[in-house]
C-alpha positions in Angstrom: 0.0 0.0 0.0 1.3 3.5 -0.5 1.5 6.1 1.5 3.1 8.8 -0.9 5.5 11.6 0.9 7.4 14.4 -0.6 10.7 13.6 1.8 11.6 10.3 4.0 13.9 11.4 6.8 15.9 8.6 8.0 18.3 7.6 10.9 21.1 4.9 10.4 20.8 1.3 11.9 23.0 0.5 14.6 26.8 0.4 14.1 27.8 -3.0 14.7 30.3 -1.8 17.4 26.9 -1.4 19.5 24.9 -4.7 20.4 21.0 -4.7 19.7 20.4 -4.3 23.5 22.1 -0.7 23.4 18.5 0.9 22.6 17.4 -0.8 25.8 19.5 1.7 27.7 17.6 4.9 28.6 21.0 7.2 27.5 20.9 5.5 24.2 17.3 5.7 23.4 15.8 9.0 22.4 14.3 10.2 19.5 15.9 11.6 16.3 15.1 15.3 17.6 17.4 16.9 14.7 15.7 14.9 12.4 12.7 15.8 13.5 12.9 19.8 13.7 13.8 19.0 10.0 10.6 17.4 9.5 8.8 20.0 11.2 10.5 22.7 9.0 9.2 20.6 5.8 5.4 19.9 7.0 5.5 24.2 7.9 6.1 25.0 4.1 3.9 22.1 3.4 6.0 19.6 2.4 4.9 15.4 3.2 7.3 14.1 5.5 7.6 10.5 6.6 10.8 9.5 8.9 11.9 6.0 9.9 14.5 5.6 12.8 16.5 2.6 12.0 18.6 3.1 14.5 15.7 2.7 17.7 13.3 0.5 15.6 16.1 -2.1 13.9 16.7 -3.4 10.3 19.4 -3.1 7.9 20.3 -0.5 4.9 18.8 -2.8 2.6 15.4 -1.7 4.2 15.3 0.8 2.9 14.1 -0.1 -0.5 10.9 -1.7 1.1 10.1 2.0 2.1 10.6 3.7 -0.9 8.4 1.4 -2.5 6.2 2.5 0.6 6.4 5.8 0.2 7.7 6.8 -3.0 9.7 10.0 -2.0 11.3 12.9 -4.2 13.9 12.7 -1.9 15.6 10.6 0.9 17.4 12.4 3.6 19.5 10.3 5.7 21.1 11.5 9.4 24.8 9.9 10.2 27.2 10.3 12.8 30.9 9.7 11.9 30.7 5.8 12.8 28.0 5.3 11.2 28.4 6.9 7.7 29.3 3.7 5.9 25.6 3.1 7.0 24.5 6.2 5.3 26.0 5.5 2.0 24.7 2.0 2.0 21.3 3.3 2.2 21.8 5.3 0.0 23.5 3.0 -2.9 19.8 1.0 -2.1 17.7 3.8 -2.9 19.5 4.1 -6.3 19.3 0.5 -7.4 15.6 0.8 -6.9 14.1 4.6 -7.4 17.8 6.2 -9.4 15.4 9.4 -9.9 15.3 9.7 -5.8 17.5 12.5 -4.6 19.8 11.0 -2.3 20.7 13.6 1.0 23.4 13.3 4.1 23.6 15.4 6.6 25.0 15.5 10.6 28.2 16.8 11.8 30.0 14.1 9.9 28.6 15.5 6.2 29.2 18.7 7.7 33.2 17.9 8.6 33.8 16.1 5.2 30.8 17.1 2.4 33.7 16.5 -0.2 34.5 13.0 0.9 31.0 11.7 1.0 30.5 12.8 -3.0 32.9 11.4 -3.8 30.3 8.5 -3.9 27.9 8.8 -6.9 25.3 8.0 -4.9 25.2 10.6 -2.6 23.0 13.6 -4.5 23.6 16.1 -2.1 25.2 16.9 1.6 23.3 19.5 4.3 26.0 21.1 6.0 25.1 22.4 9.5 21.6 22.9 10.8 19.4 21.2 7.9 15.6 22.8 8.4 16.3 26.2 6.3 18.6 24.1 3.7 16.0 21.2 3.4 13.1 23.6 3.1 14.9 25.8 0.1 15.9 22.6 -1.4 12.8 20.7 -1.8 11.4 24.5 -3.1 14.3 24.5 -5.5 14.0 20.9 -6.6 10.0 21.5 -7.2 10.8 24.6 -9.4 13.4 22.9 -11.3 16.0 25.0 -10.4 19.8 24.2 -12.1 22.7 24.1 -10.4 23.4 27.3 -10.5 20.7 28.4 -9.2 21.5 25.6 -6.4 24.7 27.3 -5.8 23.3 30.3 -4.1 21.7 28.1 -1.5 23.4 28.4 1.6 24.5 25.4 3.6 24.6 22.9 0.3 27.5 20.8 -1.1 27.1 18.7 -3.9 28.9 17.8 -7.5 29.8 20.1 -10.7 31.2 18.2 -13.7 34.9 16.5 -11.9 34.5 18.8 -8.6 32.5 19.7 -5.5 30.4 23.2 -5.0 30.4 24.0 -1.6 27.2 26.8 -1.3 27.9 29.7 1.3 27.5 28.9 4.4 23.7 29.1 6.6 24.2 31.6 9.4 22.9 29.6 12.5 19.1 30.1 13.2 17.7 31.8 16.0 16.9 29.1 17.9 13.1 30.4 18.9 12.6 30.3 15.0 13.3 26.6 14.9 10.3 24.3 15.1 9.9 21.8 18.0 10.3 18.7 17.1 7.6 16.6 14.8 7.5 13.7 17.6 3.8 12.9 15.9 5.9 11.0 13.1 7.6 8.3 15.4 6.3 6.0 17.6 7.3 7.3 20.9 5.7 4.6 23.2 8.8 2.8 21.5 11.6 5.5 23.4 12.9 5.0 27.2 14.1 8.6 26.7 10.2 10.2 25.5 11.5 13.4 27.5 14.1 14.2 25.3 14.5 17.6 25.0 17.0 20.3 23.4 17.1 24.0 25.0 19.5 25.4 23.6 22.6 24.7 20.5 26.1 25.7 20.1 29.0 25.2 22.5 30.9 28.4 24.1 33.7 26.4 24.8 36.6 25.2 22.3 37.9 21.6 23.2 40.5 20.5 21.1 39.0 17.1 20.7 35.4 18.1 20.1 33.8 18.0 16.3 30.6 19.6 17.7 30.9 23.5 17.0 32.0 22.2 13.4 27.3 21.5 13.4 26.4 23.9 15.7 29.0 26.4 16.1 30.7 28.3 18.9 27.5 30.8 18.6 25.3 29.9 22.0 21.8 30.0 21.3 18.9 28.7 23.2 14.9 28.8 23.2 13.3 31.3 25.5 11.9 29.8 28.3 8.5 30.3 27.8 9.0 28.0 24.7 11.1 25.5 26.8 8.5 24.9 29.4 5.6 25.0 27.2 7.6 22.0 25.0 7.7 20.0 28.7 3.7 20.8 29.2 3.3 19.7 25.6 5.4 16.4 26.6 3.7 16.1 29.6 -0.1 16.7 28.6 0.3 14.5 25.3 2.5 11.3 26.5 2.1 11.5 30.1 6.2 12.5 30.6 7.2 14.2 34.0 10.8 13.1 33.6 12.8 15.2 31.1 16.5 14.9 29.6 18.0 18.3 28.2 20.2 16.7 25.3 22.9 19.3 24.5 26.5 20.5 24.8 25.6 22.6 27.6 22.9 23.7 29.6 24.9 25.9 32.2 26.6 28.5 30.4 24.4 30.9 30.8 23.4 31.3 34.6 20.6 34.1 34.1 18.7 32.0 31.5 18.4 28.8 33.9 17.8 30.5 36.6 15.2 32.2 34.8 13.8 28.7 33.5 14.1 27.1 37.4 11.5 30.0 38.4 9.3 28.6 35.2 9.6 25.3 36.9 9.2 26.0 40.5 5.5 24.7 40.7 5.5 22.2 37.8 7.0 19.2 40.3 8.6 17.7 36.9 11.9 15.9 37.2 15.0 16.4 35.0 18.5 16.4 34.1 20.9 18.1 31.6 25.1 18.8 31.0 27.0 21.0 33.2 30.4 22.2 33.7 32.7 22.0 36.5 33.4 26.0 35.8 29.7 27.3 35.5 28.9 25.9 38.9 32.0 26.8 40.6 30.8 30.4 39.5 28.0 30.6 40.2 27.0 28.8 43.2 23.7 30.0 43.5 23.3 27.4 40.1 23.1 23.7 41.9 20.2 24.9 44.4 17.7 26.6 42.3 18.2 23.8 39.9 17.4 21.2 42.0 14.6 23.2 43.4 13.3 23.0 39.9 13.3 19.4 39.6 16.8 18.7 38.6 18.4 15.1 39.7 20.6 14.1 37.5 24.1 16.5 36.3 26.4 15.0 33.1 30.1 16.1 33.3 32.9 16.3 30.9 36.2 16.0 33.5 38.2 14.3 30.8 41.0 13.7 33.0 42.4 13.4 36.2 46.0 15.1 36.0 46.0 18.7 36.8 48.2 19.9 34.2 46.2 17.7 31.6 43.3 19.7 33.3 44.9 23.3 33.4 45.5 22.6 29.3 42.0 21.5 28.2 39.1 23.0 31.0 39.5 25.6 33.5 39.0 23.9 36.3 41.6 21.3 38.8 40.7 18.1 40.7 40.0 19.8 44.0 37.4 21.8 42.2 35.7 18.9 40.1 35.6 17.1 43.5 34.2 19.8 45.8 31.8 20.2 43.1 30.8 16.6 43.0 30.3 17.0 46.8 27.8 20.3 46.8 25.8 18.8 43.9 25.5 15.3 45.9 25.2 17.5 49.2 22.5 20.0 47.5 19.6 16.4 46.2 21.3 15.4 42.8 20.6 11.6 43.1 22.4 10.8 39.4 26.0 12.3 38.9 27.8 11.2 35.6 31.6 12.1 35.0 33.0 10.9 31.8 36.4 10.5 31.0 38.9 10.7 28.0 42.3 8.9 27.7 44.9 9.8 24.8 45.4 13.5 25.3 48.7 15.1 23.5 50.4 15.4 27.4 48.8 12.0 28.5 51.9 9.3 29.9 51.1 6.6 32.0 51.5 8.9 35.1 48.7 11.1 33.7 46.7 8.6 33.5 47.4 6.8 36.5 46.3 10.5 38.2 42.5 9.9 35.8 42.3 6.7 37.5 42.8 8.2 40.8 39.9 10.8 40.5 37.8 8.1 38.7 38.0 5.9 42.0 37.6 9.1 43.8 34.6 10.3 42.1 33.2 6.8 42.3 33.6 6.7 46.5 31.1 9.3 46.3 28.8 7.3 43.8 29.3 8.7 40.4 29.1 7.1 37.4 32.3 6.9 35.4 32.4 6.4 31.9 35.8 6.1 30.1 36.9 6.6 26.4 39.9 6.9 24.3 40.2 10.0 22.1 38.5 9.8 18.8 39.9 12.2 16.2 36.5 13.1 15.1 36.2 14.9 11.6 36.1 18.6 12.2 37.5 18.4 15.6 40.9 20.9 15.7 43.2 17.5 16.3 42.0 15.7 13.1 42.3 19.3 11.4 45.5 20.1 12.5 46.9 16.7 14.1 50.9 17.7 13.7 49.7 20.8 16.1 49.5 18.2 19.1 52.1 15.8 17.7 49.3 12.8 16.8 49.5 10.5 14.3 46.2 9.2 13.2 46.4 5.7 12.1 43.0 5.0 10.4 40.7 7.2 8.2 37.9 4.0 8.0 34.9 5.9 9.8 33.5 2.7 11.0 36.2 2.7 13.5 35.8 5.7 15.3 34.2 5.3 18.3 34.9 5.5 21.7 36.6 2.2 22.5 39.4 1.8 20.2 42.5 3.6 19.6 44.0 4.9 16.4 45.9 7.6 17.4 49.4 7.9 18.5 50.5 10.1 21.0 53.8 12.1 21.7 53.9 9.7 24.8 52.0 6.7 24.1 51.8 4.7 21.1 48.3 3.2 19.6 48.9 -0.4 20.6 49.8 1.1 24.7 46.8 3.2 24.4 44.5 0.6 23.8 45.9 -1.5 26.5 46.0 1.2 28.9 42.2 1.6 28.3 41.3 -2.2 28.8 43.3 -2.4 31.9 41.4 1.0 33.2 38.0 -0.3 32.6 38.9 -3.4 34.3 40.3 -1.0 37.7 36.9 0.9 37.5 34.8 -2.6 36.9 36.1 -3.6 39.8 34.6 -0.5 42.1 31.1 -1.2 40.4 28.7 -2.7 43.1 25.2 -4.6 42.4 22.9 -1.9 43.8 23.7 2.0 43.4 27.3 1.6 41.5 29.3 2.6 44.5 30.3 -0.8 45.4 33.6 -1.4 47.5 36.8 -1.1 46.0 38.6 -4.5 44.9 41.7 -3.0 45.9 43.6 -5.5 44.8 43.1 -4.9 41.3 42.9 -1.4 41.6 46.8 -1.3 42.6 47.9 -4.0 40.0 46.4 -1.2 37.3 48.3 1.5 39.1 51.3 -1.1 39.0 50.8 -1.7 35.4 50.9 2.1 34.6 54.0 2.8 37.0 55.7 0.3 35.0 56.1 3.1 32.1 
């Protein structure tokens, strides 16, 4: 039967670094909310939209034919991470052995890093680079008025081919974020999401982390919703799908202090529960932060440390282990139930004594019953170290995107080769496995195998 759409917006299946159960995990199962502003810029100018999330719902890229046939689309516009790009293209080489008049679109921060290097597969039509719902909206106008390429070429945020080369349009200033649509949830199944309360407040990142690819999407430029809007999307989340529990999903939620201490007021009366990203600096501060946040309904705080070495520390955040840890104590001390510190291994200045100071904090941090995820650097396209890698003196050993994620290494370091990375990292997860207990993740510490990791990174 079909159920003809102008556009099918579409997430990738799972990488196969990540087991089917990983969408069982609350953290790892929200809905496409990018994807869907997209769609919610499209139905606005009255475009049909239909979206599929492989990556919550399951299948393979050769599903996709079965909903072209479904839906018969002008155009297919697929959503991709770095990891997950090989993914995209897959899809995409489907769509063309069934429907070749289909245009064929990728974006995310990976098109957005590297447009060039996606077309240089032929079936890849065109890439959205940065936010996508002005671009998608001005390109299904231009595709439905027949525009040429040249006309194409003035459309800001586009990349896509010109005889032997690539066209990269100007690029899209970013939006003001009030202008952006809220999310089309109406066109998944939410009952099928742990995370239904999901929410962005706010894009772009003030900060400049040599490792991060982010600002390369959203830019450095910190925009958020006015609250009014914020707390009329929880109402709307609330009223509609019965959600009281809400996760702000974004780089950071803290930077501002007037604008959540503005929203905490909004949400005084509203006993709804929630949780968002912080950092160590915006609490430190402004103190007054932690309280009137919790008052509001916060429980749960998600914190880049990154490291445990000082030095490493003084280089990357501004901010020292006696403040992340003082911190960690007036959050716990001040009601937040869930505190999440994730850490990176593989800086430039990381040795083995470095990283014996990470493990430190980590068993710190988890005495007081945080959760402490660990990672090794990933030289994410866009990020200033896989721009300018010789900069940090990094040798990147592998340009196949399927390997980039978190939990293998293909860097080198000035101090630590690939193959000791990666074993540094196994034996690190092993120490903090060893601290997990049944219950509330505090657990006691096998000491044991704590100091036969901190022997095994002495040994140098």
């Amino acid at each position: 039967m079909s159920e003809k759409v102008d556009v099918l917006l579409l997430t990738t299946p799972r990488p196969p670094h990540l087991s089917p159960s990983a969408v069982q995990v609350s953290e790892n199962s929200a809905p496409p909310l990018g994807l869907l502003c997209v769609a919610a810029a499209l139905e606005e100018a009255g475009f049909s939209v239909a979206v599929y999330d492989f990556y919550q719902l399951g299948g393979k890229p050769r599903d996709v034919a079965a909903l072209v046939a479904r839906y018969q689309p002008r155009l297919i516009g697929v959503s991709a991470l770095t990891s997950s790009v090989h993914l995209a293209l897959a899809m995409c080489r489907h769509v063309k052995a069934v429907a070749p008049d289909v245009v064929t679109v990728i974006g995310g921060p990976h098109a957005t890093a590297v447009p060039e290097d996606l077309l240089s597969h032929p079936e890849v039509d065109f890439v959205v680079r940065g936010e996508g719902e002005q671009t998608a909206v001005e390109l299904m106008r231009a595709l439905r008025a027949g525009r040429d390429r040249s006309a194409l070429s003035l459309l800001p945020g586009l990349a896509f081919r010109e005889g032997r080369g690539v066209v990269l349009t100007p690029e899209r200033p970013p939006m003001d974020f009030d202008q952006v649509p809220l999310p089309a949830r109406h066109l998944v199944p939410m009952e099928r999401y742990l995370q239904q309360g999901a929410l962005v407040s706010s894009r772009g990142c003030t900060y400049r982390c040599w490792f991060c690819s982010s600002v390369t999407f959203n830019t450095h430029r910190y925009r958020y919703r006015s609250n009014a809007l914020v707390v009329a999307e929880m109402d709307l989340l609330c009223d509609r799908f019965g959600v009281r529990s809400f996760e702000f999903i974004e780089d950071t939620f803290t930077c501002v202090p007037e604008r959540v201490l503005g929203l905490c007021r909004l949400l005084w009366d509203r006993e709804y529960e929630w949780s968002c990203q912080a950092t160590i600096p915006d609490l430190e501060e402004h103190p007054e932060l932690i309280a009137a946040m919790v008052r509001a309904g916060c429980r749960g705080l998600f914190f880049g440390i990154e490291s445990g070495n000082d030095q490493v520390l003084k280089k990357i955040k501004r901010m020292s282990r006696r403040k992340v840890i003082d911190t960690i104590d007036r959050a716990r001390g001040e009601g937040i139930r869930h505190l999440v510190t994730s850490f990176i291994i593989g800086h430039p200045w990381d040795t083995r004594e470095t990283i014996a100071d990470t493990l430190s904090l980590i068993l710190e941090l988890r005495s007081r019953g945080a959760h402490t995820p660990v990672s090794i650097l990933v030289p994410f396209p866009g990020s200033p170290i896989a721009k300018w890698p010789e900069r940090f003196g990094i040798t990147i050993h592998s340009r196949n995107w399927a390997e980039y994620h978190y939990n293998r290494a293909l860097i080198s370091t000035p101090h630590l080769r690939r193959e000791e990375l990666e074993e540094i990292y196994f034996e690190l997860l092993e120490a903090v496995t060893a601290t997990y207990g049944p219950k509330d993740g505090r657990g006691s510490l096998s000491r044991s195998r704590v100091d036969a990791s901190l022997e095994f990174l002495a040994k140098g």
